[in-house]
N, C-alpha and C positions, 0 to 999 in steps of 0.2 A: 158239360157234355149232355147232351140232349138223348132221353132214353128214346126209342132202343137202340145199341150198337148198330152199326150201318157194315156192310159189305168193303166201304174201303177201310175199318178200321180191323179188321179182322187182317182181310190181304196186308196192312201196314206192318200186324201184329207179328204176321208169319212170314214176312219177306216176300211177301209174293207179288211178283208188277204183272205178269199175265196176265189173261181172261179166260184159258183153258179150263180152271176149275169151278169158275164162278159161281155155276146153277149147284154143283155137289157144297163148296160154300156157303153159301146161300142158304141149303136147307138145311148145315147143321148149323148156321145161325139161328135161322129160324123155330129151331128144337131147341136152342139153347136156350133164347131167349124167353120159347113157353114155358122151358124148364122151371126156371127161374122168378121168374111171376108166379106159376105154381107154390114152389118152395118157399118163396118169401112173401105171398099174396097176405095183405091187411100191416107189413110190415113198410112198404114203400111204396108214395103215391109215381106207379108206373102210369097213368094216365093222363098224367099233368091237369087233375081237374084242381081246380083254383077255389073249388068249396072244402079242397079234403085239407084236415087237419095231418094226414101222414108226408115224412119228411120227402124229397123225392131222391132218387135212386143216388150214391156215393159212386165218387170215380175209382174205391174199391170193388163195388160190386160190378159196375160196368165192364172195368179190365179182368174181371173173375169168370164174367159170361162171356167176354173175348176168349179169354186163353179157356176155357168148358170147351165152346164149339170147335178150335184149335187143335185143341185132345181128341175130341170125338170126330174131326175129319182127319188126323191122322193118324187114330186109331183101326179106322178102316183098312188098313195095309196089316195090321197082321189079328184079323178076325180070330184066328183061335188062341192070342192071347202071347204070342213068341216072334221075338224078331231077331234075325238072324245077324251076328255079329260076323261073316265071315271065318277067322282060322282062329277064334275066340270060342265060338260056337252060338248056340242059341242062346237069348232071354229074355227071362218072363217078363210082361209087361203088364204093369200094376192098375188095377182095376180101378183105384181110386187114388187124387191126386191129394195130398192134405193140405197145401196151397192153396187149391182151386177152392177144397173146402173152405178153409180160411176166409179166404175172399169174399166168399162169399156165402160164410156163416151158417153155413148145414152142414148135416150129419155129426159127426160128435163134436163143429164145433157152434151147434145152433145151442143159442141163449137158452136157458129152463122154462119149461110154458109153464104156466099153471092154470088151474080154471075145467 
């Protein structure tokens, strides 16, 4: 898999065969995947330079920044954090996924820095 996730691997990810949502897709790929490079930048060669000694991106992390952007475009549907179950009622919906964490090795579950 060739970094960075692309547009159809996202839409494959979520079911989605449209093109109605493309450009809102799109830009939380695009946020995901700066996320990402952020969080794990000097840990994987995201630029496929061929002088870097870092490994390049795992098809863990890839499918981590899939389902990120996944989250974060449909999280968009209930902005103040509650999604309505119907004759269940409401509920909360969890700010952080430990999954996605997982996947992709932040927050409590990024490696010990030292230094």
């Amino acid at each position: 898999m060739a970094w960075p996730p692309q547009l159809r691997e996202l839409k494959g990810d979520l079911g989605v065969a449209d093109d109605r949502d493309d450009v809102a897709l799109a830009t939380v790929l695009g946020a995901a995947v700066e996320f990402v490079e952020q969080a794990r930048g000097g840990d994987f060669n995201f630029t496929a330079d061929p002088a870097s000694t870092l490994p390049t991106p795992t098809a863990l992390l890839f499918l981590g920044t899939v389902r990120l952007a996944g989250r974060w475009f449909n999280r968009r549907r209930s902005p103040d954090g509650l999604i309505d179950m119907g004759e269940l009622g409401a509920t909360r919906v969890p700010s952080v996924d430990p999954d996605i964490e997982r996947m992709l090795g932040i927050g409590r579950f990024r490696a010990p820095m030292v230094g």
